[in-house]
C-alpha angles and dihedrals in degrees: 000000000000116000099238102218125203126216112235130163096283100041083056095051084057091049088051097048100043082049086056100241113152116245081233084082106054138031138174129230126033127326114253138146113317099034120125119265112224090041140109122251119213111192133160100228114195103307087343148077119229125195112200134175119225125210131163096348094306112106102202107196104248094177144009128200152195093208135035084223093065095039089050098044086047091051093047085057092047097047098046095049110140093235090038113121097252089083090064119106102272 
């Protein structure tokens, strides 16, 4: 029998990580004054969980979702795109 595993925040902190993304281009919790600009937003919102894109200053929803699993899952294939930024020199 296979141990089914859900994504959740951290474990997609550790994907990102072990893909090589830079934590510059993503955050969780809510977007507020010091977060990166050019970067992705993961926050529970109530009984969902929004993804949002900030640039320049300006965070745009990108995705909204019932489960963290789904938000997350949907983040990890945003952020290892093969045209994504973080493949800029950084």
């Amino acid at each position: 029998m296979a141990l089914e595993l859900t994504m959740n925040m951290s474990a997609l902190a550790q994907a990102l990580q072990a893909a090589g993304v830079s934590s510059r281009y993503y955050r969780f919790g809510p977007y507020g004054h010091g977060g990166s600009d050019d970067s992705y937003v993961l926050a529970p919102e109530g009984s969902k969980f929004n993804v949002s894109y900030v640039e320049r200053g300006h965070p745009s929803l990108v995705g909204s979702f019932e489960a963290e699993e789904d938000a997350c899952e949907f983040l990890l294939k945003e952020l290892t795109r093969e045209d994504c930024f973080q493949r800029r020199s950084a």
